[in-house]
LUMMITOR-470021 format. One record per residue: residue in three letters; x, y, z of N, C-alpha, C in turn. Coordinates in steps of 0.2 Angstrom, whole numbers, plus 5000, padded with zeros to 4 digits. Layout:
% LUMMITOR-470021
alaXYZXYZXYZ ...
//
This chain:
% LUMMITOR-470021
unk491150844951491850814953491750754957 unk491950704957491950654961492450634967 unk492050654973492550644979492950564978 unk493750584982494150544983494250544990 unk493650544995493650525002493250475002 unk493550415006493350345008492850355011 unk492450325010491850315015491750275021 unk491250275026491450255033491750185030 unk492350145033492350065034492850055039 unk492950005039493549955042494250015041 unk494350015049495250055045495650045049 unk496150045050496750055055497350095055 unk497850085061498150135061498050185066 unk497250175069497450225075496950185082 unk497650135083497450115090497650155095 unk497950195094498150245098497950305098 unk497750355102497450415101497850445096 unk497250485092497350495085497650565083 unk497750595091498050635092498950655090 unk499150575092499850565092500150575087 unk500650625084500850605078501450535078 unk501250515083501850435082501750395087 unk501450335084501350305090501650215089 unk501650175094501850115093501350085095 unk501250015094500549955095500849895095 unk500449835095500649765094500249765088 unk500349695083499849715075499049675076 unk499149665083498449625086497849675086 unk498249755088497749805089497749855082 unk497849805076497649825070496949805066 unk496849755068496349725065495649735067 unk495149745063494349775061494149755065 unk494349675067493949635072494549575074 unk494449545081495049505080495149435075 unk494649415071494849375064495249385059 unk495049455057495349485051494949475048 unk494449465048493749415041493949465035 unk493949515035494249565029494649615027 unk494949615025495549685024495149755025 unk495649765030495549845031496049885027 unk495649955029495850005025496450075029 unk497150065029497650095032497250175032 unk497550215039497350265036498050325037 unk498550275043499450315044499950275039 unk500350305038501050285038501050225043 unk501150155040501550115044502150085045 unk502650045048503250015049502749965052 unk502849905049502749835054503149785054 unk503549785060504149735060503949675064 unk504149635061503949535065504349525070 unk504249485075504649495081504549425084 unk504149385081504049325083503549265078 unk503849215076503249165072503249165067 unk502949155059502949145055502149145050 unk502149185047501349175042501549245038 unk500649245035500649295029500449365033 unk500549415028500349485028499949495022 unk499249505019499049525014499149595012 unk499449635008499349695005499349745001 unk498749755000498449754992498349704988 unk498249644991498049584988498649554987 unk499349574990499849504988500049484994 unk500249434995500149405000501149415002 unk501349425008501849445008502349395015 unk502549365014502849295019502949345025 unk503049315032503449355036503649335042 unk504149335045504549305050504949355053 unk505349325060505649375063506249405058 unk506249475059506549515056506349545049 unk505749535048505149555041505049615045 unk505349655038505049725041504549745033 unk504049775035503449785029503249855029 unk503349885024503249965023502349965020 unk502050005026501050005022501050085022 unk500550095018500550165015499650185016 unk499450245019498950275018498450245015 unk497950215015497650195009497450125006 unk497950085008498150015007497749995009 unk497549915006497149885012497449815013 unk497449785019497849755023497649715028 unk497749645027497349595032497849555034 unk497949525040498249465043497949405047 unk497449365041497149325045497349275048 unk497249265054497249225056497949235061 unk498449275061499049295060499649245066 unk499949205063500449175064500949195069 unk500849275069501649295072501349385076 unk501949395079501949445082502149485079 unk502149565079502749615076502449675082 unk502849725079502749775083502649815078 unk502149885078501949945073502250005073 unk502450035072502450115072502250145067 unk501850185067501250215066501350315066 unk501350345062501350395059501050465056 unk500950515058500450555052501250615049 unk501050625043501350665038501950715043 unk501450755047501850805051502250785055 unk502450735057502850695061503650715059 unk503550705051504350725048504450775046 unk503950825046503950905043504950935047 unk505250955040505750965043506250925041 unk505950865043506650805039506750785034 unk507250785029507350755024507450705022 unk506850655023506650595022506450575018 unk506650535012506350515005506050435007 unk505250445008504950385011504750345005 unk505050354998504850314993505450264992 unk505950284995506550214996506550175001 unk505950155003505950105009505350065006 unk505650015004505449955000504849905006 unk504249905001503849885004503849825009 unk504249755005504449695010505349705011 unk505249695015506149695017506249635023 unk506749585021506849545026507649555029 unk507849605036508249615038508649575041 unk509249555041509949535044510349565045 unk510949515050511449535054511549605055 unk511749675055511949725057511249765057 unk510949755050510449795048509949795054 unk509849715053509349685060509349695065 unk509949685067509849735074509749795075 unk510149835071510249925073509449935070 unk508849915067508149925067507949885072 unk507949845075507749805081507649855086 unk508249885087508649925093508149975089 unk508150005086507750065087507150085085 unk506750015084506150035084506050005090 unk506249955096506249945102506150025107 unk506750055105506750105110506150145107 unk506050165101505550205100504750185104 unk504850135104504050115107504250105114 unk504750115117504750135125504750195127 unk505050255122504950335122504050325123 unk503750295117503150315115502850285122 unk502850245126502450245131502750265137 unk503350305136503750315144503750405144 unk503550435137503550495138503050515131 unk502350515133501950525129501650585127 unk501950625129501550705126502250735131 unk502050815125502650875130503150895124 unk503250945122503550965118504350925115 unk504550925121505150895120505050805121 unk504550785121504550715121504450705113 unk503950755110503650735104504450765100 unk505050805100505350815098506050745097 unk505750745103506150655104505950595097 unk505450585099504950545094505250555087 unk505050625087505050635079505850635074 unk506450615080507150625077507150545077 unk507050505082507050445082506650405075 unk506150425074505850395069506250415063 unk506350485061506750515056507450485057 unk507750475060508250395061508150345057 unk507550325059507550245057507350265051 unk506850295047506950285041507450295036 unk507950345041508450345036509050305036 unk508950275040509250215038509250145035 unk508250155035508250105029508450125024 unk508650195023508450225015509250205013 unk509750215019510350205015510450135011 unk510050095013510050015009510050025001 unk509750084999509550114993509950154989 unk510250204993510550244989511150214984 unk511150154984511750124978511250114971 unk510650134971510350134966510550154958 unk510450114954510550144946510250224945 unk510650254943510550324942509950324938 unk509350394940508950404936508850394929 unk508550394925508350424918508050484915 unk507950504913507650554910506650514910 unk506750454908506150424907505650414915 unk506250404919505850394926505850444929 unk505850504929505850574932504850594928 unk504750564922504250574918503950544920 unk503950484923503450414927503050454932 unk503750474935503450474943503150544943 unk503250574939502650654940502050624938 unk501950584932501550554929500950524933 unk501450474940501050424943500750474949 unk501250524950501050554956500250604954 unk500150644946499650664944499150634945 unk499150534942498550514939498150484949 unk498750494955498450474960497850524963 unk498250584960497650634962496950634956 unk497250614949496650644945496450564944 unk496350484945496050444942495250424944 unk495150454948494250454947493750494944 unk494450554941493950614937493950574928 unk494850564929494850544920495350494920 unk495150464914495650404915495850404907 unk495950484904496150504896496750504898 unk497250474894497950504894498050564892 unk497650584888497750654886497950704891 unk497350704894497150744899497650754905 unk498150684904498850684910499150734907 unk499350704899499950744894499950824895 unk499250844896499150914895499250944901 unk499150914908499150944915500050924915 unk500350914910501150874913501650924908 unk501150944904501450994896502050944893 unk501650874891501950854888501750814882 unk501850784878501450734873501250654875 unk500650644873500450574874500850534873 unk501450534867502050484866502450484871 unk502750534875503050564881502950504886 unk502250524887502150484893502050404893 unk501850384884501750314885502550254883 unk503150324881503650284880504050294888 unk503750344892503950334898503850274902 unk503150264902502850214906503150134902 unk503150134896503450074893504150054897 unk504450114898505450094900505350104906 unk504850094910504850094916504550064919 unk504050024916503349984920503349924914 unk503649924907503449894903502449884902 unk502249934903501549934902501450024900 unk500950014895500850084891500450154899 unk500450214897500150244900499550254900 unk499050204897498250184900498050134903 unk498750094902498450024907498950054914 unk499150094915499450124922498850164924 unk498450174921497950194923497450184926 unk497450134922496550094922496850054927 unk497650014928497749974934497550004939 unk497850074940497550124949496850114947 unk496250124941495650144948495550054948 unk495650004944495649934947495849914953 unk496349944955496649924961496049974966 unk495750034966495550054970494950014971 unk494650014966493949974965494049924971 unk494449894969494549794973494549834982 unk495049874983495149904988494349904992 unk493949964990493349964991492849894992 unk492849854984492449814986492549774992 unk493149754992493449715000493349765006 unk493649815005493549835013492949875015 unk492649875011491949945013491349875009 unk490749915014490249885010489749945007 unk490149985003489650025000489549974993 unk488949994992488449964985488949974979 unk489049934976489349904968489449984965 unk488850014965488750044960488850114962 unk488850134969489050174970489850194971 unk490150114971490950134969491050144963 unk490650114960490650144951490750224951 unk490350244953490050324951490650344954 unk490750344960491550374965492150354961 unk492250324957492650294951492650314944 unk492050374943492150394938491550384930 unk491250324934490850284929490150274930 unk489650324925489050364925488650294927 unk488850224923488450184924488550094924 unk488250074929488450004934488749964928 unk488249974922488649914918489449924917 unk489649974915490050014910490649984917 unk490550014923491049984930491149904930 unk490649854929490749794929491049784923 unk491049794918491349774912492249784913 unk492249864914492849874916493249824921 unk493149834928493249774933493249714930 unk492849684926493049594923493649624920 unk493549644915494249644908494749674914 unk495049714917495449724921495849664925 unk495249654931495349584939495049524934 unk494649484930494549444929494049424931 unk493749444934492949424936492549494939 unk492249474939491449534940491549554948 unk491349624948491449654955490949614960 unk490449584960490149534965490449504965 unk490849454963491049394962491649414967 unk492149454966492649474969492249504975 unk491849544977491749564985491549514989 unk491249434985490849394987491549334989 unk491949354988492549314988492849334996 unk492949384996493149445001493349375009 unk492749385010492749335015492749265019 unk493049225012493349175011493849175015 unk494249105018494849105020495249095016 unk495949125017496349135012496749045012 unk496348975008496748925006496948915000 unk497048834999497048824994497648874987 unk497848904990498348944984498748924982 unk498948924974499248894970499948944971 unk499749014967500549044968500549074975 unk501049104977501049174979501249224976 unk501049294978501249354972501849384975 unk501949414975502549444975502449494979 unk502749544979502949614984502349664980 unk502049704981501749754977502249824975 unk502049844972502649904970502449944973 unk503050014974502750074980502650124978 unk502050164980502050234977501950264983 unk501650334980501450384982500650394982 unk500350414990499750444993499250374992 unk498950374988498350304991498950244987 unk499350254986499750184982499450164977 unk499650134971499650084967500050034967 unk500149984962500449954960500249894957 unk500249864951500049804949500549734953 unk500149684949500749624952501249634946 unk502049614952502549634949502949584948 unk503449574945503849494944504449504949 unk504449564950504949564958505049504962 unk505549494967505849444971505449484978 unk505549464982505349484990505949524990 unk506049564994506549604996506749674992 unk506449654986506949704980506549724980 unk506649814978506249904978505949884972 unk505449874973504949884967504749974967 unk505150024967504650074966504450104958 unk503950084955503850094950503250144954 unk502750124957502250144961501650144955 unk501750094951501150104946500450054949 unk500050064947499350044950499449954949 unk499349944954499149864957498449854952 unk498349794948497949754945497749714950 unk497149714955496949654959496649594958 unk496849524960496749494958496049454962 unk495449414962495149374965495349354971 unk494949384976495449334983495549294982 unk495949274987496249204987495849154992 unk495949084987495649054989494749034991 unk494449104985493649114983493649104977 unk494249084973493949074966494649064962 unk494648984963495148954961495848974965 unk495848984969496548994972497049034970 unk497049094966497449094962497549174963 unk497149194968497049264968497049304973 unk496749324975496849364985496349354989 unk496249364996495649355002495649435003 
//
């Protein structure tokens, strides 16, 4: 079986003792090093809201604009740079148990959101007080019981932006058990059968789900997750080419590189090689990445900034940006 534990690298999310299930920071005390020379690897739930200045956010390779009142949903897993970073924001920072208890649906909190009038302040105001709790009453039963209602607030208040949503389908109910399967099973097998069977459903099942909901079949939802993990690894970690191969499922280095070109476009050297270029020169920008569940996926999406991408289907990584022809990610 092939482990799905990262290997040592660059990571963030615990500037704070890692004890805390809830902490707040500046996003200064997020990065590997103070450059940002390359994307690190998330290891909490974060909330990053802008609070001052203007620049980018990269995550998972799309580059996400952000100014006061940018508030940015990062997930477990993600990896995440702000070079150079323009602007200030303030973090709150999480582990799972935080919310045990509360009925919080963290998959309606849209990755990029740029908040206004009513919205923007009553988040301003309470993630402000949360980070005065968090340093005026740091441990003690009843401080962490503070904590954890105050948090469970604010996410449920971003959720209510969401609840006017188009009613389910029957096809997206199939997705997301789908999506949430292949997070756990995509470094052992990348067969659709083998979802069908763990889902007790038909391989038509799953690829006319994946069609009316991602408009992409149920193999290239697949092979997008371990593409996007791949890229993950080779940016943020520097284990050996080949040993992210094997950790991915692929007995041999050829067979990984060939995969990685047809997937991102160029060869995983060329992409890790790219890593630490500055991000100029860019022709487009990408869009918001779509949300999921546990290490995330998603490809690039044709979404708008703002709007819930939660499809959470595996991100397709593109070449950093500005390493090889502008066109792709730092």
């Amino acid at each position: 079986m092939v482990s799905t534990d990262p290997s040592p690298a660059p990571s963030i999310g615990t500037a704070s003792p890692v004890t805390d299930e809830i902490a707040t920071f500046a996003l200064a005390d997020l990065a590997g090093d103070p450059g940002w020379r390359r994307p690190v690897i998330v290891e909490r739930e974060l909330l990053i809201l802008t609070t001052r200045g203007h620049g980018d956010a990269e995550l998972d390779f799309h580059l996400l604009p952000c100014r006061p009142g940018t508030l940015l949903r990062v997930r477990p897993g993600q990896v995440l740079r702000c070079a150079g970073p323009q602007f200030d924001a303030t973090v709150v920072a999480w582990d799972p148990e935080a919310l045990r208890g509360f009925d919080v649906d963290l998959t309606t909190t849209a990755t990029w959101r740029q908040l206004a009038g009513e919205d923007e302040d009553a988040v301003i105001s309470e993630v402000s007080q949360l980070a005065v709790d968090c340093r005026r009453h740091p441990d003690g039963p009843t401080a962490r019981a503070l904590l954890r209602h105050q948090l469970a607030v604010l996410l449920l208040r971003l959720a209510v932006a969401h609840t006017d949503r188009s009613p389910s389908r029957p096809e997206d109910e199939t997705f997301h058990r789908f999506r949430r399967e292949v997070e756990h099973g995509y470094p052992h097998t990348r067969r659709v059968e083998d979802y069908a069977a763990a889902l007790g459903c038909s391989v038509r099942t799953l690829t006319r789900a994946c069609l009316a909901v991602t408009g992409r079949s149920a193999k290239q939802v697949i092979d997008e997750r371990v593409a996007l993990q791949a890229g993950r690894l080779l940016a943020a970690t520097d284990q050996p080419i080949a040993q992210i191969g094997r950790r991915l499922g692929f007995s041999e280095p050829t067979n990984f590189g060939r995969f990685f070109t047809r997937e991102v476009g160029v060869s995983p050297g060329a992409f890790r090689a790219a890593r630490d270029q500055p991000a100029a020169g860019r022709v487009v920008r990408p869009r918001p990445p779509a949300e999921s569940t546990g290490a995330n996926g998603g490809r690039f999406r044709t979404g708008t900034p703002g709007e819930p991408t939660n499809g959470g289907h595996a991100t397709r990584p593109g070449p950093p940006a500005g390493g090889l022809g502008g066109t792709g990610r730092a």
